[in-house]
Residue frames as a rotation matrix with the C-alpha (Angstrom) as fourth column:
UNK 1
0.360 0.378 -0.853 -29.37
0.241 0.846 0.476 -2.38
0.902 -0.376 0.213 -1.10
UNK 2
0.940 0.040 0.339 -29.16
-0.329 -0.152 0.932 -2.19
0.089 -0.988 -0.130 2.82
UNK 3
0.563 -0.815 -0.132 -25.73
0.791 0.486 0.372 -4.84
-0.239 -0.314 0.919 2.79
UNK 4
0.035 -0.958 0.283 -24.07
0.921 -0.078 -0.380 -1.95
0.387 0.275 0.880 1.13
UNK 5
0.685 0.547 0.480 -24.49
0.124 -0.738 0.664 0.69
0.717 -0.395 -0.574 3.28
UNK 6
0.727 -0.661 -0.188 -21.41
0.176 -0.086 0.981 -0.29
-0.664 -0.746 0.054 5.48
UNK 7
0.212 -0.842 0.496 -19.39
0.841 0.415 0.346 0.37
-0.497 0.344 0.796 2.67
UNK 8
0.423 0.023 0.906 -20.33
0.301 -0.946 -0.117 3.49
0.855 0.322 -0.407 1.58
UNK 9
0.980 -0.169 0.101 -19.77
-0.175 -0.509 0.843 4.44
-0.091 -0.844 -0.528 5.58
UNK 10
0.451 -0.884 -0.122 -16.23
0.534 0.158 0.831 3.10
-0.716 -0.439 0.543 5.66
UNK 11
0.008 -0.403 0.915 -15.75
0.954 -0.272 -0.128 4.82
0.301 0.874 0.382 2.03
UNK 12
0.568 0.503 0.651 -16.54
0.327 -0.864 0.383 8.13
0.755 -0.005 -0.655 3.64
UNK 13
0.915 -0.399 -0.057 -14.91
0.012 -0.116 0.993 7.62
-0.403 -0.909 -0.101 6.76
UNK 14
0.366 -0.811 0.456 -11.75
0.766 0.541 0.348 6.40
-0.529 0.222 0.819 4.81
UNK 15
0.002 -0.257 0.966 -11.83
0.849 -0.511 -0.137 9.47
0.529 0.820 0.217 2.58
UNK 16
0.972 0.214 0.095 -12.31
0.052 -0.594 0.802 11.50
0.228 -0.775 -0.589 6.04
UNK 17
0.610 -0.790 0.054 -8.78
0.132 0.168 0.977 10.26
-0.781 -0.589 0.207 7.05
UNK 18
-0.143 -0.793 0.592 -6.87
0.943 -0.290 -0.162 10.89
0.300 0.535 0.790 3.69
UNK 19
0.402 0.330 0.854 -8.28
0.445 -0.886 0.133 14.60
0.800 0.326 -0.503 3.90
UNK 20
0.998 -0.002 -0.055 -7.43
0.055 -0.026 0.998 14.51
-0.003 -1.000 -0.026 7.69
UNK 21
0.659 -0.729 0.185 -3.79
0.432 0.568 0.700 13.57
-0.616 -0.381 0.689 6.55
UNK 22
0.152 -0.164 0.975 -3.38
0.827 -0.519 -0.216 15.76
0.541 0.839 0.057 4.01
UNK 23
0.691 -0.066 0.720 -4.13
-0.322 -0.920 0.224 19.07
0.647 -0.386 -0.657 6.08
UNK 24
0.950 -0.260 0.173 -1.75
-0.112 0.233 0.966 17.25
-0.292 -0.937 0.193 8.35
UNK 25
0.095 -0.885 0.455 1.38
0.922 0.251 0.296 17.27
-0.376 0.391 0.840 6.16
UNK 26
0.420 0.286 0.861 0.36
0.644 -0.763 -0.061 20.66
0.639 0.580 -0.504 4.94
UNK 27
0.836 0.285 0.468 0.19
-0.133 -0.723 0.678 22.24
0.532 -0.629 -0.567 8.26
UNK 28
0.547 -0.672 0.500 2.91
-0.224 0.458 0.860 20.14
-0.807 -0.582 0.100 10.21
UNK 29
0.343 -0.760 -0.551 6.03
-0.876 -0.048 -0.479 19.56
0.338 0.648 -0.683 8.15
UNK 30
-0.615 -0.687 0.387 7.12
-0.785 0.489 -0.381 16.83
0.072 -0.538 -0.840 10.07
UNK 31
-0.016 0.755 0.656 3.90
-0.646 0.493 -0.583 14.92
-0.763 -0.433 0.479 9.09
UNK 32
0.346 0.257 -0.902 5.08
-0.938 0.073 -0.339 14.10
-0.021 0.964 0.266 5.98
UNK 33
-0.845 -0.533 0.044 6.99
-0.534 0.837 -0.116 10.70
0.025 -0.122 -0.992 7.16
UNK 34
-0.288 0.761 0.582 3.76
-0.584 0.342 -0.736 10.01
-0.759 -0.552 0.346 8.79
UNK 35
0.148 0.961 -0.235 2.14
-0.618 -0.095 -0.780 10.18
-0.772 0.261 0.580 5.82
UNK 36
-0.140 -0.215 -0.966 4.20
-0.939 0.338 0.061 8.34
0.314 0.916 -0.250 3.68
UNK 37
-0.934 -0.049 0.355 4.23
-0.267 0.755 -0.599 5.22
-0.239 -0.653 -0.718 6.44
UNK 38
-0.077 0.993 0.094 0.31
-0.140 0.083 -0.987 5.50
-0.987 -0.089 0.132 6.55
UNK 39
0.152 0.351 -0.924 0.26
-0.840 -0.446 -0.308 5.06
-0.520 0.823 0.227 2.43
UNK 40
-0.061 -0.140 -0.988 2.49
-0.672 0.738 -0.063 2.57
0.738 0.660 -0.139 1.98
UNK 41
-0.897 0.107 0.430 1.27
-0.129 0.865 -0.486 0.06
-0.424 -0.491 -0.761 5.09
UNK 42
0.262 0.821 -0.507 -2.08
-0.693 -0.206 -0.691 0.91
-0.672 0.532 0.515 2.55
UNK 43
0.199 0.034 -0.979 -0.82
-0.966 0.176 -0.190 -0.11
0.166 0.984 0.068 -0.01
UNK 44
-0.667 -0.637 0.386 0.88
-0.733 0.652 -0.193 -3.24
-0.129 -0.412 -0.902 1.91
UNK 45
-0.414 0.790 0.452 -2.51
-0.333 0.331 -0.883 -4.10
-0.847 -0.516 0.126 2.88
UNK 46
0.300 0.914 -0.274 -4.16
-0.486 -0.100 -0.868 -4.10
-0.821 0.393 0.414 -0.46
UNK 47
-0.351 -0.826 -0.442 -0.87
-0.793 0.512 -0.329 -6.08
0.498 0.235 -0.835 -2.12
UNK 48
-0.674 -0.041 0.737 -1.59
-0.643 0.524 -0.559 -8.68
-0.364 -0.850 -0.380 0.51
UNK 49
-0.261 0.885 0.386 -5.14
-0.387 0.270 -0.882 -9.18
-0.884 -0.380 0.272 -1.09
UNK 50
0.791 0.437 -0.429 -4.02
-0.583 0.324 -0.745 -9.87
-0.187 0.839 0.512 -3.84
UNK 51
0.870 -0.492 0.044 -1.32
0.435 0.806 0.401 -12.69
-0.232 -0.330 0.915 -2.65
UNK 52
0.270 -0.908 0.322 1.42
0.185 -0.279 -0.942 -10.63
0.945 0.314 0.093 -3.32
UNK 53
0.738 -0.324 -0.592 3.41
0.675 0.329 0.661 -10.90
-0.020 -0.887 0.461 0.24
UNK 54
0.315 -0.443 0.839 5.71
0.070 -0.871 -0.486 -7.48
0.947 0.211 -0.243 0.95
UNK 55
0.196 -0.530 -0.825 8.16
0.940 0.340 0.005 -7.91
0.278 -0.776 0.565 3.77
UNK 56
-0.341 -0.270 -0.900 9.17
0.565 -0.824 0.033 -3.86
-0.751 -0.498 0.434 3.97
UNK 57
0.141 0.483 -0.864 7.39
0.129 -0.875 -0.468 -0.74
-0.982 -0.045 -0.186 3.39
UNK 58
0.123 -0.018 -0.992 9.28
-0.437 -0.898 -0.037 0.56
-0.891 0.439 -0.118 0.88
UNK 59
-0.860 -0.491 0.138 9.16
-0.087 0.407 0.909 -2.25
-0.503 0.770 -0.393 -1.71
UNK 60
0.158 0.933 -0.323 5.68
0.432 -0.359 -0.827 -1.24
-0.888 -0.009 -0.460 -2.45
UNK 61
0.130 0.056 -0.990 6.79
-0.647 -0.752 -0.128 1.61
-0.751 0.657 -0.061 -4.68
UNK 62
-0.571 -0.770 -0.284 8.71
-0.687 0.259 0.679 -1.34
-0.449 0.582 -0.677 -6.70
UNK 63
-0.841 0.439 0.315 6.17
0.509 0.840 0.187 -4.68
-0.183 0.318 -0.930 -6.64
UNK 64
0.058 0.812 -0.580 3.00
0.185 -0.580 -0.793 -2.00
-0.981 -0.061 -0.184 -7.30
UNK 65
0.324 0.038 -0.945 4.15
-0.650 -0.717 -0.252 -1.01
-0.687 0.696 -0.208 -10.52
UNK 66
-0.852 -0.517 0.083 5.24
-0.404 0.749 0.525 -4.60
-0.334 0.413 -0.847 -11.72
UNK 67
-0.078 0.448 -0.891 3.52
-0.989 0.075 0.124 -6.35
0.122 0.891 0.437 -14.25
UNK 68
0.790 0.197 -0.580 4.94
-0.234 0.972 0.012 -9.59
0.566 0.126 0.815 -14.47
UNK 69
0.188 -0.692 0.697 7.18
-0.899 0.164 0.406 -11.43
-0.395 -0.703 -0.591 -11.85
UNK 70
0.468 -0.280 -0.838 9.17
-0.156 0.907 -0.390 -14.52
0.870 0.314 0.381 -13.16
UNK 71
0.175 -0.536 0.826 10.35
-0.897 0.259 0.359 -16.90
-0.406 -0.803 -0.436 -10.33
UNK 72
-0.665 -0.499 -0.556 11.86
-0.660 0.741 0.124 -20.52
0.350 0.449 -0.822 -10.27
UNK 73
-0.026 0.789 -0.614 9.99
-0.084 0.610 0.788 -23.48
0.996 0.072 0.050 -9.43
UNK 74
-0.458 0.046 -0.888 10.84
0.692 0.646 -0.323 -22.90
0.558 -0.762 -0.327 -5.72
UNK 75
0.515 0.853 0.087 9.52
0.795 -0.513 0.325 -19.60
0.322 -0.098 -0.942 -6.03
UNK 76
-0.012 -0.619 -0.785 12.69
0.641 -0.608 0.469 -17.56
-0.768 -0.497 0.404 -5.10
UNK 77
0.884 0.135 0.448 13.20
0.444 -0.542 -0.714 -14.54
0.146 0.830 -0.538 -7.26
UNK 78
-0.341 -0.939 0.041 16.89
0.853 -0.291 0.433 -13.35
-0.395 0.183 0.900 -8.62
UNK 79
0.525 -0.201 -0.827 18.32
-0.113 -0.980 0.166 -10.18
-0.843 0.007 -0.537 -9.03
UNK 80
0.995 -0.082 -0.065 19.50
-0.048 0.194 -0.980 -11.32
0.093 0.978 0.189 -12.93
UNK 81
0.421 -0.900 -0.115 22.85
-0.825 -0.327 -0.460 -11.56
0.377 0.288 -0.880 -11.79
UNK 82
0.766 -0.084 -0.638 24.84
0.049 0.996 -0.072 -15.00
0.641 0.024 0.767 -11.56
UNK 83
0.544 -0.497 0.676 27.32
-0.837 -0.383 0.392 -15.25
0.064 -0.779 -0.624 -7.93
C-alpha cells in the first residue's frame, strides 16, 4: 500500500545512519562514546513507547533486559534493602 511507503523510507534511511555510525567508530576511535550515546538515547526513545520512563542513559542497559518490575502502590521502586 502507498501509506507504507514512508516507512520503508525512514527504515532505509535509519539503517543508512547505523552503517554511517559504524564506519564511524571503526575509523575514528574516539567515535565510540558517540556511538554508545546515539544507541542508548535509541533505546530511551523506544522504552518511552512503551511507558517505561528512563531518567539517565545508562539505565537502559538495566530496565531493557527486565522482565518484571514490582513497585508499591505509590509506584516507587526499592532497592530490596530496608534503611
Amino acid at each position: 500500500p502507498a501509506y507504507l511507503d514512508d516507512v520503508a523510507v525512514f527504515h532505509f534511511a535509519l539503517d543508512a545512519f547505523i552503517i554511517g555510525v559504524t564506519i564511524v567508530v571503526v575509523a575514528v576511535p574516539e567515535g565510540l562514546p558517540l556511538a554508545v550515546t546515539i544507541s542508548l538515547a535509541y533505546s530511551t526513545k523506544k522504552m518511552l513507547a512503551d511507558q517505561n520512563l528512563i531518567r539517565h542513559l545508562h539505565a537502559c542497559e538495566t530496565m531493557g533486559n527486565a522482565t518484571n518490575i514490582c513497585s508499591d502502590k505509590t509506584g516507587t521502586l526499592t532497592q530490596n534493602r530496608m534503611t
